[in-house]
C-alpha positions, 0 to 999 in steps of 0.5 A, a space after each residue: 527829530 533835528 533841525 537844521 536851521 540856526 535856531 536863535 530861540 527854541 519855545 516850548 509848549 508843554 504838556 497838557 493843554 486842553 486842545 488837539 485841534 488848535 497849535 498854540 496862537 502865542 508862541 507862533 505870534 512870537 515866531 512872526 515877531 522874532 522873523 521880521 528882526 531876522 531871528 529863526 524862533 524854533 516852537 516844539 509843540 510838546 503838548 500836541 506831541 503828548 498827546 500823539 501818544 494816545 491817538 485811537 481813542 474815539 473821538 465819542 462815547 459809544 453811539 455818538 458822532 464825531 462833532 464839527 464844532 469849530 474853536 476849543 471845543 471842537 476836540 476830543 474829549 475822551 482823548 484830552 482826559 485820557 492823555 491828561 490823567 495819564 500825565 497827572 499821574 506820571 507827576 508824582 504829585 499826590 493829591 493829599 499833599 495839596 494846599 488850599 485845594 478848592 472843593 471840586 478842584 483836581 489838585 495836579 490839575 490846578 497846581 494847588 501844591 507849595 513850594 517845596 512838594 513841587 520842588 521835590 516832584 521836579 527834581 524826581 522828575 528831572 533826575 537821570 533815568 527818570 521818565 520825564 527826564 528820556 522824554 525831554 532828551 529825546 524830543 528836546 534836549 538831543 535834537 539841536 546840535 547846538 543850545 539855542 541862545 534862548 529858550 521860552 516856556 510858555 504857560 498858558 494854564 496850571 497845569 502845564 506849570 510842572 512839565 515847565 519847571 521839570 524843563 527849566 531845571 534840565 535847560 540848567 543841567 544840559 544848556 547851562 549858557 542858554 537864557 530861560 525866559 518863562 511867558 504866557 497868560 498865567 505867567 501874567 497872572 502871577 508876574 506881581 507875586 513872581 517879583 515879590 518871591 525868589 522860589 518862583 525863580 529858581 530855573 529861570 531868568 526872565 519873565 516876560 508878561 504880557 504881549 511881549 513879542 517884541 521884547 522876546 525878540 529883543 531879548 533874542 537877539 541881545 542873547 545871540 549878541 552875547 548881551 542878554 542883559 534885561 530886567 529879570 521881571 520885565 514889565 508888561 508891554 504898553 497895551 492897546 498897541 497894534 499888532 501882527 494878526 498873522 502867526 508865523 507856523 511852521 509847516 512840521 508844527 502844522 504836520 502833529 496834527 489831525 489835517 481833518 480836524 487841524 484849526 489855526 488860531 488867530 486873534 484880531 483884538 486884545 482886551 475885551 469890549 464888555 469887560 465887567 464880568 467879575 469872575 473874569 481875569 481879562 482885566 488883568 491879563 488884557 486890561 485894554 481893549 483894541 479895535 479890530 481892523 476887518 481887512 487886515 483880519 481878512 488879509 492874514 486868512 487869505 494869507 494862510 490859506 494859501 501857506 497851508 491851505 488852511 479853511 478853518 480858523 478859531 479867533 480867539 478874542 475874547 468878545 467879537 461883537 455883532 458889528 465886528 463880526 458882521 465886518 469881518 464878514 464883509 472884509 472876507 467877501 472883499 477879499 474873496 477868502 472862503 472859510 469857516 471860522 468860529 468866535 466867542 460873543 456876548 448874547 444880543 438880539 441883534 445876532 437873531 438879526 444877521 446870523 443868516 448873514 454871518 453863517 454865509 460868511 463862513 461863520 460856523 460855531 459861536 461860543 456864549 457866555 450865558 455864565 447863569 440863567 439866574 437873575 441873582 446870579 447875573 447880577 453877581 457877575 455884572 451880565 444880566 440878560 433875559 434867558 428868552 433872549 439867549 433862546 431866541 438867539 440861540 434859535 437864530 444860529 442854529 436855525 442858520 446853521 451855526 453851531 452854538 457853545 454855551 458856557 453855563 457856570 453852577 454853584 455860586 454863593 447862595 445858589 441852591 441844587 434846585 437851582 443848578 437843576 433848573 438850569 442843567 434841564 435848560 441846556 439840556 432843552 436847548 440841546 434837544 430842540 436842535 440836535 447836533 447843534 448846541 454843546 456845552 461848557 458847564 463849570 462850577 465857579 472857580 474864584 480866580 486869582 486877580 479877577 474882581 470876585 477875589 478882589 473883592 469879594 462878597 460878604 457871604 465869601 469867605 477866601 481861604 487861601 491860594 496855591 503859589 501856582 494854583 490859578 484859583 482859591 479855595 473858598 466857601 462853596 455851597 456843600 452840595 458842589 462836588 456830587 453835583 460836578 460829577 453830573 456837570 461832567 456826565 452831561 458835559 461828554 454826552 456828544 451830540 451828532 454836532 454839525 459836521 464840516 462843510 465843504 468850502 469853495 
């Protein structure tokens, strides 16, 4: 697969990320930065390439029907596993090597590994002959009929860490010129401890963290220049600046995907407008929130639209409150833009108000954040609100024909299995009383690095450590979890006849 452009800078994804219906937002904002500076930014989506390998998988246990969820949980889940445990397993990476391994944590999956096994996995992995050494060759390293000047990894998550270290080592070994340039949000999670350790460091030459699209493109171009010269750490980018809502996608990206189930990503605010939710890393990987600005949003929809003839968007930001939705919405009526679109929000009466308003704007799928119907737990995470809320709520959407996504957290200190029973049987009856339309994301709490419970933590946590790459730490979680995820899991991939697509005019 050669290209034919001058290619300035090659940004690769790797495998595997959690989505076959969304190409990745960063990399393609990074794209649009480097275009305006009159720089041609190359993306391999590896991850959806991976994938791809495994397609045929229904997209539903036997007697369920495929979902129109719209966003990151409208994928395939039997797919996603399937491909994810296929690649944990061509790691070489063996689950009794981990290091403070949370207790219902898979170890390859969060990177729960020091330095040195990960440094004996990747070289494995790397060598001449090996399987992820062919791969690369053929999807990367053969493809170019030069080396770019620049070559960024983006690392959006753990587990993509392995395939992005096996990648810097063979930049070393096949493009010894080209300038190694590690991004994305975990990257700037752990920026602080990538400055304070050398390890972290070894393939590669700079660190970008934060929204460093400018700076990429500054890079790019001094690396072209010959004059790479910058800071090996940069320092994150001033936050809260105004940025470019429109992503630069490649029509042969777009092409890897599904076109039934293709959704672009975008994002119209950074930071989150709540911003106390203490098992949350917003505050560090965000820490500002912007405002939104509805027309231009809607301006960069139309504008897509008519580039690939895309109708369904996923935003991405973190919260997109009432009025911020509802002006969106009117924006995209001005615009005449027709579409539909889903957004993650925090519970309020005011939805059960407008969300018929909403569901003709195109709004298809809301995620929530519920995190725990329990009041001892809400106030844990600093987000209390009064379960008959979300019902009514949740009621409202559905009732409008906006699919609802809940995010339920089980397993916090203290919490009992009566307690995770409680609240599995009510998302379960909030799934039977409008079938096909409520999904969920059930989880058992992660206490992730940077975020205000690892920084503090209650007096009845006891932290026991973290992997140098592991996104979260090993603590004192109540004895009953690990039987009780395998339910989690059961129940999370019963499929529901999710609303399907509609036709957009």
């Amino acid at each position: 697969m050669a290209f034919d452009e001058v290619t300035d800078a090659l940004v690769l994804v790797p495998p595997p990320s959690p989505s076959e219906t969304n190409p990745p937002l960063g990399p393609m904002i990074l794209a649009r930065a480097a275009a305006r500076h009159g720089l041609n930014i190359e993306v391999r989506d590896l991850n959806i390439e991976y994938i791809r390998q495994f397609t045929g998988i229904a997209r539903a246990p036997a007697g369920g029907v495929p979902g129109g969820v719209l966003g990151d949980h409208g994928k395939n889940r039997a797919l996603l596993a399937t491909a994810a445990g296929r690649f944990f397993a061509s790691t070489g990476l063996c689950p009794g090597e981990a290091v403070h391994l949370p207790d219902t944590a898979d170890a390859r999956a969060g990177m729960h590994f020091d330095f040195e096994t990960l440094r004996r996995a990747t070289a494995r992995a790397a060598a001449p002959g090996a399987f992820w050494g062919k791969w690369l060759e053929e999807r990367v390293f053969g493809t170019l009929p030069e080396p770019p000047p620049v070559v960024g990894i983006s690392i959006m998550g753990p587990s993509q860490v392995f395939l992005a270290l096996v990648i810097a080592r063979l930049v070393r070994r096949y493009w010894p010129e080209s300038v190694t340039v590690l991004g994305g949000s975990h990257v700037t999670l752990l920026a602080a401890e990538m400055a304070a350790e050398p390890r972290y460091l070894e393939f590669v030459d700079h660190v970008m963290p934060g929204h460093a699209e400018e700076g990429f493109a500054e890079l790019v171009g001094r690396a072209r220049a010959g004059h790479p010269s910058v800071p090996r750490i940069a320092a994150a980018p001033p936050a809260g600046e105004r940025f470019d809502y429109h992503p630069l996608a490649a029509p042969r990206q777009l092409a890897l995907y599904e076109p039934s189930t293709l959704t672009l990503p975008l994002q119209f605010t950074r930071g989150c407008s709540y911003g106390r939710c203490t098992y949350c890393t917003y505050p560090v990987v965000e820490p500002v929130a912007t405002r939104l600005d509805a027309a231009r949003a809607a301006a960069a929809m139309g504008a897509l639209s008519r580039e690939h003839g895309a109708t369904r968007f996923s935003v991405k930001d973190s919260l997109l409150t009432v009025p911020m939705m509802l002006d969106l919405a009117a924006a995209l009526e001005a615009a005449g833009v027709r579409a539909r679109w889903s957004a993650t929000t925090k519970v309020t009466r005011s939805l059960a108000v407008h969300a018929r308003t909403l569901a003709d704007a195109g709004l298809a799928t809301l995620e929530f954040g519920v995190e725990t119907i329990h009041r001892r737990g809400q106030r844990l995470f600093d987000k209390v609100t009064d379960p008959e809320i979300v019902e009514e709520v949740i009621a409202a959407c559905t009732d409008s024909g906006i699919a609802v996504v809940l995010n339920l957290i089980f397993g916090l200190p203290g919490e009992t299995p009566d307690d995770a029973e409680r609240q599995l049987e009510w998302f379960a009856a909030r799934r039977d009383r409008a079938p096909g339309m409520v999904d969920g994301s059930l989880n058992l709490l992660e206490i992730v690095r940077g975020s205000p419970l690892a920084l503090r933590p209650p007096p009845e946590v006891e932290l026991r450590g973290i992997a140098p790459w592991a996104y979260c730490y090993d603590w004192n979680a109540p004895a009953w979890r690990p039987e009780f995820a395998r339910r989690v899991r059961d129940e999370e991939l019963r499929t529901s006849a999710l609303t399907g697509p509609a036709a957009v005019s």
